[in-house]
N, C-alpha and C positions, 0 to 999 in steps of 0.2 A: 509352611514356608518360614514363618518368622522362627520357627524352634531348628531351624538349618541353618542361620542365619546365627543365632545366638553369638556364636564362636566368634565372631566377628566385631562382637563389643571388647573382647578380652586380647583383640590385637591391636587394638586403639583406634580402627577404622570407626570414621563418621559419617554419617550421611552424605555432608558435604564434599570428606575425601573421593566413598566412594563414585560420587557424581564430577569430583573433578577428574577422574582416571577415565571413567564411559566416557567425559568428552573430547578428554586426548582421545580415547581411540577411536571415536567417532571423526575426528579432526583427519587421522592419522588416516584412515580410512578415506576421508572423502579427497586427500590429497592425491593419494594413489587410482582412484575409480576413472572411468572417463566419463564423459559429459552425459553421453549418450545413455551408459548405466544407470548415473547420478539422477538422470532425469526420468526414466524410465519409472524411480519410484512413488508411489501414487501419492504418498503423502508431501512430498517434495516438491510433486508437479503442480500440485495444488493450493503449497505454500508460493511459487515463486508465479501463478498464474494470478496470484490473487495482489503479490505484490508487483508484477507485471502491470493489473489494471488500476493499483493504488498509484502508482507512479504517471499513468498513463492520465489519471484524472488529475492528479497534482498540475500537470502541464497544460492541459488543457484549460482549464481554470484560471491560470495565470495569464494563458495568452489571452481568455478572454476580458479578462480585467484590464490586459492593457490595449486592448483595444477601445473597448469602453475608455480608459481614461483620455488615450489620445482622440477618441472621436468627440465624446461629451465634455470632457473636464474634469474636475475631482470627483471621483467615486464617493457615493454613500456607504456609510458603513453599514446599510440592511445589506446592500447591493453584494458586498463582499460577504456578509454571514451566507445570505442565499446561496450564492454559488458555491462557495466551499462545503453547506449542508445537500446540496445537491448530487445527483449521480452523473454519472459517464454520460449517461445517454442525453439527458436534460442540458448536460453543459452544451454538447455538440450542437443539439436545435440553437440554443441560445448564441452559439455563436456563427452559425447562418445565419440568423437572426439580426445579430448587431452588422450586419450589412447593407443593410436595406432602411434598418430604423429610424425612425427621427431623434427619439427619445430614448432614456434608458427602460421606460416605462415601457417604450413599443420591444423593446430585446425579450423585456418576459413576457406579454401578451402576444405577441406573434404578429400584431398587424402594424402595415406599414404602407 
């Protein structure tokens, strides 16, 4: 492959050229597809499913922060590391959790 290629030094293409052309036509491409095709592709479905649930936890998190701050007061800053090193699922308990709770202490141990 690299000795097919060679030619390709002696017309002045660069790495970088070549890779800026694949993403016009990748661009150009996904302009014209529909949605339905577009997402059909597995690797695609998987990037926007995962930025789906990154987004989904971004939000999640916030609201629970401000929850906590209007129920308790100023947030700790553990409080805020925790939550954002936290996943999806964790956050959700936690903010059933700051319903009921007394303390911020009760949001992470569950009892209230």
């Amino acid at each position: 492959m690299k000795n097919s290629l060679s030619h390709l030094d002696h017309a002045g293409l660069t790495p970088d050229s070549v890779m800026l052309v694949g993403r016009r036509m990748l661009e150009a491409t996904l302009d014209v597809m529909s949605d339905e095709r577009l997402f059909a592709i597995p690797k695609l479905e998987r990037l926007f499913a995962q930025r789906d649930q990154d987004i989904r936890k971004e939000g999640e998190a916030s609201m629970l922060l401000k929850q906590m701050r209007r129920k308790f007061g100023q947030t700790p800053d553990w409080v805020i590391e925790k939550v954002k090193a936290a996943e999806l699922e964790q956050i959700e308990v936690w903010g059933e959790n700051v319903l009921f709770a007394n303390s911020v202490d009760e949001v992470f141990d569950g009892q209230h």
